[in-house]
N, C-alpha and C positions, 0 to 999 in steps of 0.2 A: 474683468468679467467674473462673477459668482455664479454657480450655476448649482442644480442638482442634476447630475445625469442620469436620465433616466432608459432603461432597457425594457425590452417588446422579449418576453420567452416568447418563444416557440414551441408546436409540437415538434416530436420525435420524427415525426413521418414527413413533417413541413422542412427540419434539418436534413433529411435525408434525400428528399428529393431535391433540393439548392444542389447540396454535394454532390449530387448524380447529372445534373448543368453543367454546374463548373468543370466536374470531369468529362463530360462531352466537349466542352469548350477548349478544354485543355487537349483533347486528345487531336483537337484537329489542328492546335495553333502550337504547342510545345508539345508532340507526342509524347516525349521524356528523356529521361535525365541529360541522357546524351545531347540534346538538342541545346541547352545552355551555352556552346562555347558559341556557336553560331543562329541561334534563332530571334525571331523577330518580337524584342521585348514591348515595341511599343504596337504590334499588333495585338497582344494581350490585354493590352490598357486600353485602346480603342472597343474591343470586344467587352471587357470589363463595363465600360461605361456603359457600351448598347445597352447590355445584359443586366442594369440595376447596382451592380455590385458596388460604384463608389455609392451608390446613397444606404448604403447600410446604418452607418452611423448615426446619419437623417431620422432615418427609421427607428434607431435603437437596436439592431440586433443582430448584436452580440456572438449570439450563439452560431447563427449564419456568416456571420465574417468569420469567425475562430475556425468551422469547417471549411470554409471556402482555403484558408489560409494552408488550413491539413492537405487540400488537395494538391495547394501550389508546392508545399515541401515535398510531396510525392515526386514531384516531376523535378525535383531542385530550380525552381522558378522563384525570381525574388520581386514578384510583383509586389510591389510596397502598399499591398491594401489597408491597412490599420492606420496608415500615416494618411490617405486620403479619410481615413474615420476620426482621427484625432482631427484631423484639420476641419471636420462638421463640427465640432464640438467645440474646438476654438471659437470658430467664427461663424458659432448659431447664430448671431444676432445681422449678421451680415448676407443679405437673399442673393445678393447679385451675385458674392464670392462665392454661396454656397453652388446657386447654378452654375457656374465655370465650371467648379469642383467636379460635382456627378456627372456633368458633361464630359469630362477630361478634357475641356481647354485647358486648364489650369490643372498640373501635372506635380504632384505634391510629394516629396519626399521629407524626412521628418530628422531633425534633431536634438539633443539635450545640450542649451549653451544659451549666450549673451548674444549670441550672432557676429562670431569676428566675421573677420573680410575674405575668410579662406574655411574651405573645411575639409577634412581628407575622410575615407575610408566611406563610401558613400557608394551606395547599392543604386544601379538604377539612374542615376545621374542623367546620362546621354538621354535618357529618353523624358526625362523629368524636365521642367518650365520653372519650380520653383523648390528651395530649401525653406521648410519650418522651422525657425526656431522656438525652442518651450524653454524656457525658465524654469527650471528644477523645481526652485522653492516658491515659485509662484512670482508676476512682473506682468512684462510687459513679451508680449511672443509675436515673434515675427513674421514675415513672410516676404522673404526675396528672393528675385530673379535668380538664376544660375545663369553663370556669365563664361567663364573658360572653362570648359570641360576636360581635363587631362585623365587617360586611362591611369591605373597604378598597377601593372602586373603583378599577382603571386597567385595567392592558392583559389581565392572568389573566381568563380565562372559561371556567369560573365564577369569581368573584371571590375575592382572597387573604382573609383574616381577621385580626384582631387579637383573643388574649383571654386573658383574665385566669385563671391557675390555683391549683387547690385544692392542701391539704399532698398528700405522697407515699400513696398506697395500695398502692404497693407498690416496693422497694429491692432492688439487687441488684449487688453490687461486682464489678466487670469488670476485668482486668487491661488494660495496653497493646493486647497486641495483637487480643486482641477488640473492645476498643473501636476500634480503628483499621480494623478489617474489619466493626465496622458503619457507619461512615462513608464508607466505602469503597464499602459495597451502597449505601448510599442516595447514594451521589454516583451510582453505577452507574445508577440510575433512572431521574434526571433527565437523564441523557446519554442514554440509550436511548432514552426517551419522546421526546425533542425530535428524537434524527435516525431516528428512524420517523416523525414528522408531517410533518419536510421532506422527507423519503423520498416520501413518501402525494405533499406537493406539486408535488414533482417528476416524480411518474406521471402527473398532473394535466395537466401543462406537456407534459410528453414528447407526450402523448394531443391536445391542445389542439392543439399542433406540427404533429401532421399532419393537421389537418382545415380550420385555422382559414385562411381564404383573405385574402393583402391584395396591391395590384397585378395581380392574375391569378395569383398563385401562391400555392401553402401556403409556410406560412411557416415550417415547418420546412427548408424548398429554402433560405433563406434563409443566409448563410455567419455573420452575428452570433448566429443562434438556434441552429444547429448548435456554433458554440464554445461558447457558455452552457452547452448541456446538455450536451455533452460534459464540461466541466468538472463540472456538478454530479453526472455520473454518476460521474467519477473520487473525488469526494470522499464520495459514500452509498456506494461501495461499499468502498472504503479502509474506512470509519467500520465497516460491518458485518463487515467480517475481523478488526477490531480487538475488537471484541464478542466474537465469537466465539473469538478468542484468550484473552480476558479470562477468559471464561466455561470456558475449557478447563484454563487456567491454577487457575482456583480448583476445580474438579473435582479435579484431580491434586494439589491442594497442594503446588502449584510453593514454593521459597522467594519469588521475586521474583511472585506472583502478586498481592499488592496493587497493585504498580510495575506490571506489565501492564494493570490493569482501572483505575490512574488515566491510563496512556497513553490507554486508547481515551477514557475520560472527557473529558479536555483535547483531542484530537480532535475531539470532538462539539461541545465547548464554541466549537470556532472554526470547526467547517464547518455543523453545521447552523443558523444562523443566514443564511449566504451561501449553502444550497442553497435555503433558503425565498427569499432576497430577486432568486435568479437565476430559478426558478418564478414569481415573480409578475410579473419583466421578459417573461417569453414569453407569461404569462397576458393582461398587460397588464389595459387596465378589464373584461374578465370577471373575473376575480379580486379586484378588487379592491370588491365589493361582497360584501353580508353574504349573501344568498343563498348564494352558492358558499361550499364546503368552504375554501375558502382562507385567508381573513380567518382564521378560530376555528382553521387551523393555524399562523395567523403566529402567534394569540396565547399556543395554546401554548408553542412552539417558543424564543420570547423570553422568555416567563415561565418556564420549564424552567431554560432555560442562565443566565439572572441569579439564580434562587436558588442557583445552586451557591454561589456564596460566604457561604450562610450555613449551610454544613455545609463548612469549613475543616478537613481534618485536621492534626494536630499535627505530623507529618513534611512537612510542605507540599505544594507539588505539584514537579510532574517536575521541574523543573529543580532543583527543594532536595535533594530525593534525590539527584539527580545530584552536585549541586557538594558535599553537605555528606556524602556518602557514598564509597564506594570502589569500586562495579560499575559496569557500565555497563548498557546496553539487554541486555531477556530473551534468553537465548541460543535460536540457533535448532535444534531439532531435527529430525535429516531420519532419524530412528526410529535400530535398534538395528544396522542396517547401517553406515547413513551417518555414525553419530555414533563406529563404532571406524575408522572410514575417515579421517574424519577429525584423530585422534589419532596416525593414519600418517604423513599429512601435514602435521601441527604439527612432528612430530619430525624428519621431513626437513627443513622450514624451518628448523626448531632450529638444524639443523650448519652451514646455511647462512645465519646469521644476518648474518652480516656482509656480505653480497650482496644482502641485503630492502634493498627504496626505490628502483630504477628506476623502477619502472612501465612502461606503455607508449613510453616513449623510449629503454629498452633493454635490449639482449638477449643475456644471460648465458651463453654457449654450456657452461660447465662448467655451470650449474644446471640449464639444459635437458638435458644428459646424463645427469644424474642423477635428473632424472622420467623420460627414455627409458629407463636401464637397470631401473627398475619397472614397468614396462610401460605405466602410467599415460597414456599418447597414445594414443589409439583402443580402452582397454581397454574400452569398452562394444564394442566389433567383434566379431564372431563371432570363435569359435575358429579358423575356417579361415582369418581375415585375420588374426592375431595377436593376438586382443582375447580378452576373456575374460567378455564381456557384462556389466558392471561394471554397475549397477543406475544410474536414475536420481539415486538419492539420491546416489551416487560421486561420478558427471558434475556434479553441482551443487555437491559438496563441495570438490573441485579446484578448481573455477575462484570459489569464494568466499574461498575461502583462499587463492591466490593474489594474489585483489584486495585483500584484506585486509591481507595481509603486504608488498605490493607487489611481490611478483616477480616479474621480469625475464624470463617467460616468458610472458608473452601469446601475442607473436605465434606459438610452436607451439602455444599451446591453441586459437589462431581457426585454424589453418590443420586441424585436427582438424573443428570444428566448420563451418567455413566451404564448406571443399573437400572435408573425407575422407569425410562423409557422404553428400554427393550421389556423387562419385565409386564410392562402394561401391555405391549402389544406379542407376547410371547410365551406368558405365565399361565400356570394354569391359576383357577379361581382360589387353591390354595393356599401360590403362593403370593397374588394379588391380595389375600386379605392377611396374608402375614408380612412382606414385607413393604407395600405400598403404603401402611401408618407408617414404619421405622422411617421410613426417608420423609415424609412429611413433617417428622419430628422431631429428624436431623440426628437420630438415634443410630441410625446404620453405620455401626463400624467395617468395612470393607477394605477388602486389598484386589488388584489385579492379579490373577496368575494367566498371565498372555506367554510373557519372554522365557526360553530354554537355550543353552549352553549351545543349540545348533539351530534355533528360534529365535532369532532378533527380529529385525524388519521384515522379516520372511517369514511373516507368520501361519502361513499354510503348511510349513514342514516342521511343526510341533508332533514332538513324538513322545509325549507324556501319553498314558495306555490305561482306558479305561476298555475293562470285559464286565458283558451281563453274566449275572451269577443270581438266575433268580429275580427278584424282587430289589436287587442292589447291581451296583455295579463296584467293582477290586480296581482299586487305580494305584498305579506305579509310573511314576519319574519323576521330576526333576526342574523347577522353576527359579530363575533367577528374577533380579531386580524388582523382587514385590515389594515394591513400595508403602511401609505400614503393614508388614506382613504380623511384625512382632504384638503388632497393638489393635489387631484386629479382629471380629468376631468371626466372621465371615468372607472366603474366597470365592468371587468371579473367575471359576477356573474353566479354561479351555482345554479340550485332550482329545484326542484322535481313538476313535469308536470302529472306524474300517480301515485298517493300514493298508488296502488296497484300492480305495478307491481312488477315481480319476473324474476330475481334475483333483487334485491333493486338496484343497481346501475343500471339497466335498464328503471327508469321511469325520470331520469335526463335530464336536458335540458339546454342550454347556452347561456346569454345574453350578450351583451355591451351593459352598462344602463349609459346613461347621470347624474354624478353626482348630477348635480341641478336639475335632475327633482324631481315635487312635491310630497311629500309624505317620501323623503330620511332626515331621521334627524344622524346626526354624531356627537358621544358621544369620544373625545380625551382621549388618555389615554399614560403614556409616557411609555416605556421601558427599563427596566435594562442595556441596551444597549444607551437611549439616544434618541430612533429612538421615532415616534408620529407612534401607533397604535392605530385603533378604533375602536369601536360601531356603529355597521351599523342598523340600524330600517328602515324598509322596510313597508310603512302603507297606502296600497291600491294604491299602483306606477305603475301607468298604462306604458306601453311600447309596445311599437310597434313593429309586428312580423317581418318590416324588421331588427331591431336589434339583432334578433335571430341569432344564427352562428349554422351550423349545422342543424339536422333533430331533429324533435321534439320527445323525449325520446332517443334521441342519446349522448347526452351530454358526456355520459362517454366515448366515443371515443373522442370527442373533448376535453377533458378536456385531459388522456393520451396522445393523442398526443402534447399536449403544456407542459406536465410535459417533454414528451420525450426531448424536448428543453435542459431541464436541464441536459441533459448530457454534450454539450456543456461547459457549466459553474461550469460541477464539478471539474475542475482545481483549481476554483477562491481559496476555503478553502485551499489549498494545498499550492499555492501559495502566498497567504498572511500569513502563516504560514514559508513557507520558509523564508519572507519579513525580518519577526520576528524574522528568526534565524541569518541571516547575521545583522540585527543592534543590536542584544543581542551581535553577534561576536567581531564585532566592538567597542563598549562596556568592553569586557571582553580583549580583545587585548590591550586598552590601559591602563591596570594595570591588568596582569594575577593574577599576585600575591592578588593583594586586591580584587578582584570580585570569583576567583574559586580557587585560590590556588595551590600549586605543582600537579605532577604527581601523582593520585593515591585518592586524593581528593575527601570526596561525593562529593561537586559540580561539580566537572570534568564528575564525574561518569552520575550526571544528566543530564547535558549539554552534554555529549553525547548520554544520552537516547533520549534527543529533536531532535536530529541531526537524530538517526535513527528512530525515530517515522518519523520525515517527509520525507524521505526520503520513507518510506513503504508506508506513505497516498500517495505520489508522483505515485509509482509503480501501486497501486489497482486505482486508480481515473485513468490510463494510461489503464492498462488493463479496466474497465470499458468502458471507453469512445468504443475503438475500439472491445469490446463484443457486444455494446447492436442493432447491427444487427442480433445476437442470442437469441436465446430467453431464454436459459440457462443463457449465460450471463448478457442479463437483469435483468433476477428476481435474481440473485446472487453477478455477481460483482457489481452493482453499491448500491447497500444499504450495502455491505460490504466496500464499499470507503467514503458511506457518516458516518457511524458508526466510523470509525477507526477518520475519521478528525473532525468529532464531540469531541468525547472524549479526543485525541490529543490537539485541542484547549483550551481543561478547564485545562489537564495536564501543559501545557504550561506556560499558564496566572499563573498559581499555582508556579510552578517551578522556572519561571523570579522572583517570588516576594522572593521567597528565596535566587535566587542566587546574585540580586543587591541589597534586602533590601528593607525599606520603599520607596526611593525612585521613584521605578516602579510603587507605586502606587499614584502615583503625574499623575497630568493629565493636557493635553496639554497647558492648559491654566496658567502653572509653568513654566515661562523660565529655559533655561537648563534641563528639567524634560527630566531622560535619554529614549530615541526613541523616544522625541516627546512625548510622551503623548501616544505612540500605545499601550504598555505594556498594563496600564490599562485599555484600549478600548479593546483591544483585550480578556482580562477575561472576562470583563463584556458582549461583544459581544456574547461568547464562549457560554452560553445557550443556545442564541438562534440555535446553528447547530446542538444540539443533541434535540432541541423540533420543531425546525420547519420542515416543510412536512413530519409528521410525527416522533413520536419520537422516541429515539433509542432502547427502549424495542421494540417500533411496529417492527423495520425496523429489529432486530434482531430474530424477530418471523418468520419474510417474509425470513431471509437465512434459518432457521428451515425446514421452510418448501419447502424451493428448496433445501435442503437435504434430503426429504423422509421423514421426520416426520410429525405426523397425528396431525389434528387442538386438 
């Protein structure tokens, strides 16, 4: 059988109410988790049928089995719904079998094989009528009886089976690539199932967190319970973007849609086991007894993710596709704006070919002219500043493709987003008409001065001191790690105007201070990256209140809103990260064999943990960007997108040096040095995304705490 399978989307509201059924359904027939060692599996399947759920596949949708599927992980319920979806799919052509099916006469469980005479490890068994067999690479797929049913004790609850099966009852030849996308669903199930049950334990933990008292405190106050969950919250929600791509992907009949739904797959396979085992560290011995939900979610969770290997597809996993293929990770779409926008700016890179690969150590002034002469600097800006309101998806599209291609134009895209944005809506009309051309024309040389020697990630207890004197204000202290401090025109500096006010970030205020003016002395210092950071001394620097931006003790609005900029450019980590993976591909492609080795390989293994790491920072830095209109999603996705590509990058840099050897750590100035010389830029780079604005413990305190955990 050849087939095109095709998918029914859904509304939003149409998946939510299914999901809100099935969990009615579920709550009266497996209340939860606990109810697994002893409940009635095949009254779920009988209920299942009443309820529509086997004709989902009938239907095409998709997206509805894949919730349905989230609810039954919640409860650790291993109703094998995907395997009665696969088996429509099988045997569309067959009415009579398909009626059995959504009826639940015909009780369907599913496997990848030839169909010997025996099969072990089998979910559901007792209550099933028949074993599928699928043909990997595509054949002939079966469908037999189950004949001896023997339990197999261990960790599955309800317990795996082992049994012996009848000749075929019914046959049906599948080419490739249907067989390949039923293996694909059913790998899809058991990734789902397992990271909704660590999901469930992890709401558990989070809940637990803030009630459960030790020393006189809750122990969510506590700073090791706070990193845990914060971690486990970066990787359930990664996990569920990735789903949800997976699931959008096979809707649209993407080409690369199987590659997408085994990324989240392999995802699942490595985070939900470590979000259950970080859940039961904060559960501690409440959890860790049969009573609680927890125990029959571990056992899920681990029996889910180790049968994946016995549904192997024939294309292997990520990283086979990768090395033994010629794409790389699913392209991203930012709709039918973004994606001709982009084709603008491919082409401009085009002519500019031979100028890609500075990166952020340098800067191209013919190439920055010629984004200027497009107007492409500020073109989200109203018309009346010279902008041309250039859509989100633009803003995201430039500064992706820039990090991608590595050109030499960062620093005017941060000076756009850093400064031009606050400026527009914080400046006076003065300095709107003096410095909103410079950023349009990529002219602005700037520096931050945020950080102080007792000012890191704390940046409300900056005590750099600026007093009115008149018409000026006298500034005195002390700034480290200004970044291009030496080679700048002009400081974005912040300094504290009320040292009494309350809350501390309330007596802040905000300057652009003329580098040379008198009194600035700049102490160079270089960076593990290469870059000139500095020493900023500030020693009675008079400046004038029209330099001021903003209301005096306003500052910390003005300062947020120029962070807010960086949503924009939290693509850029992601993307230079992808960069990194396509020329490691490239790389590893022209001798599989001497860089990662056969099928099955740790380097394989690794190199496709790189593949789905970026492919996750991809997803959350995606959802970020289009959250932080919310203010939930503010404070939550985006320090969860900067953390995952922080930590990703040092992973990386790590990982390349193993899988090509010393020579990744050869640097550009080595001909032939494999990527150019980025390998080693990019490790050495890699500290700085988990220490600058903020470093990843801070940023992982701030998810803590937009989970409900107390300071």
């Amino acid at each position: 059988m050849s087939t095109e399978t095709t998918f029914t989307p859904m509304a939003p509201d149409e998946i939510a109410a299914f999901a809100d059924s099935v969990r009615g359904t579920l709550t009266r027939d497996w209340p939860a988790p606990t109810a697994s060692a002893d409940a009635d599996l095949a009254k779920i399947w009988t209920s299942a049928a009443e309820q529509g759920w086997l004709e989902l596949g009938v239907d095409g949708a998709l997206a509805a089995a894949v919730a349905a599927v989230r609810e039954l992980g919640r409860v650790a319920c291993p109703l094998p719904l995907l395997d009665a979806y696969v088996a429509t799919l099988v045997f569309a052509g067959d009415s009579e079998l398909l009626r059995r099916i959504v009826s639940g006469e015909v009780r369907i469980i599913a496997s990848v094989g030839d169909g010997e005479d025996r099969a072990r490890h089998l979910d559901a068994a007792h209550q099933a009528t028949h074993l599928l067999c699928v043909p990997a690479a595509g054949g002939r797929a079966r469908l037999r009886p189950l004949r001896e049913v023997r339990d197999t004790p261990g960790l599955a609850a309800p317990a795996w089976s082992t049994a012996t099966l009848g000749e075929p009852e019914a046959t049906a030849d599948i080419d490739p690539g249907l067989a390949d996308e039923a293996v694909v669903l059913l790998r899809l199930q058991l990734a789902v199932r397992a990271l909704a049950a660590a999901e469930r334990a992890h709401e558990l933990a989070v809940a637990h967190a803030k009630e459960r008292r030790q020393f006189g405190k809750v122990i969510g106050s506590f700073g090791a319970v706070q990193q845990r969950t914060a971690a486990c919250q970066i990787d359930v929600s990664a996990g569920n973007l990735l789903v949800s791509d997976a699931v959008r992907a096979m809707e649209q009949g993407s080409a690369d849609r199987l590659f997408t739904v085994e990324l989240a797959v392999e995802h699942a396979h490595t985070t939900a086991p470590r979000i259950q085992l970080g859940a039961h560290h904060t559960l501690a011995a409440i959890g860790y007894f049969e009573e609680h939900d927890a125990p029959w979610l571990f056992r899920r969770v681990h029996g889910d993710v180790t049968r994946l290997q016995t549904l192997p597809r024939a294309a292997g996993g990520v990283a086979d596709v990768l090395v033994e293929g010629t794409g790389s990770l699913p392209a991203a779409d930012q709709g039918e704006t973004g994606e001709a926008f982009r084709a603008e700016v491919r082409a401009l890179f085009d002519q500019y070919a031979d100028r890609l690969g500075g990166g952020t150590l340098v800067e191209d002034k013919e190439m920055i002219r010629a984004v200027a002469e497009r107007d492409w600097l500020g073109f989200a800006w109203p018309e009346e500043l010279g902008g041309r309101n250039a859509t989100l998806a633009e803003q995201v599209v430039l500064n992706e493709e820039a990090a991608y291609r590595r050109a030499p134009i960062s620093k005017a895209l941060g000076a756009v987003m850093l400064l031009g944005n606050s400026i527009r809506k914080h400046g006076t009309q003065e300095q709107k008409d003096t410095f909103l051309p410079l950023i349009r024309r990529g002219e602005m040389a700037f520096c931050l001065g945020y950080s102080e020697p007792e000012a890191g990630s704390d940046l409300a207890s900056l005590r750099t001191r600026a007093v009115r004197d008149g018409d000026h204000w006298v500034i005195n202290g002390q700034k480290l790690w200004t970044t291009g401090g030496h080679a700048s025109d002009w400081v974005w500096l912040a300094v504290r105007t009320d040292p009494d006010a309350t809350p501390r970030h309330a007596g802040i205020t905000v300057f652009l201070v003329p580098m040379d003016t008198p009194g600035i002395t700049v102490q160079q210092h270089r960076a593990l990256s290469g870059e000139i950071s500095c020493t900023v001394f500030y020693d009675d620097v008079r400046v004038p209140d029209t330099l001021r931006v903003g209301e005096v003790n306003g500052g910390w609005k003005v300062i947020t809103d120029a962070l807010a900029g960086e949503r924009i450019t939290m693509g850029n980590i992601a993307a230079a990260l992808h960069r990194q993976l396509d020329d490691l591909l490239a790389l590893v492609r022209a001798d599989p064999d001497g860089t990662v080795g056969p099928r099955g390989s740790a380097k394989r293994a690794r190199l496709g943990a790189l593949a789905v790491g970026v492919q996750a920072t991809r997803a959350l830095v995606t959802s970020a960007i289009d959250a932080t209109s919310d203010a939930m999603g503010a404070r939550l996705n985006a320090p969860m997108a900067g953390v995952m590509g922080g930590e990703l990058a040092e992973e990386f840099g790590e990982a390349v040096l193993d899988i090509l050897g010393p020579d990744a750590a050869l640097s550009t100035d080595v001909a032939g040095v494999p990527g150019g010389g980025a390998f080693e830029y990019g490790l050495r780079l890699s500290i700085m995304y988990v220490v600058g604005g903020g470093t990843n413990d801070i940023q992982r305190g701030l998810i803590a705490r937009a989970l409900g955990l107390p300071r």
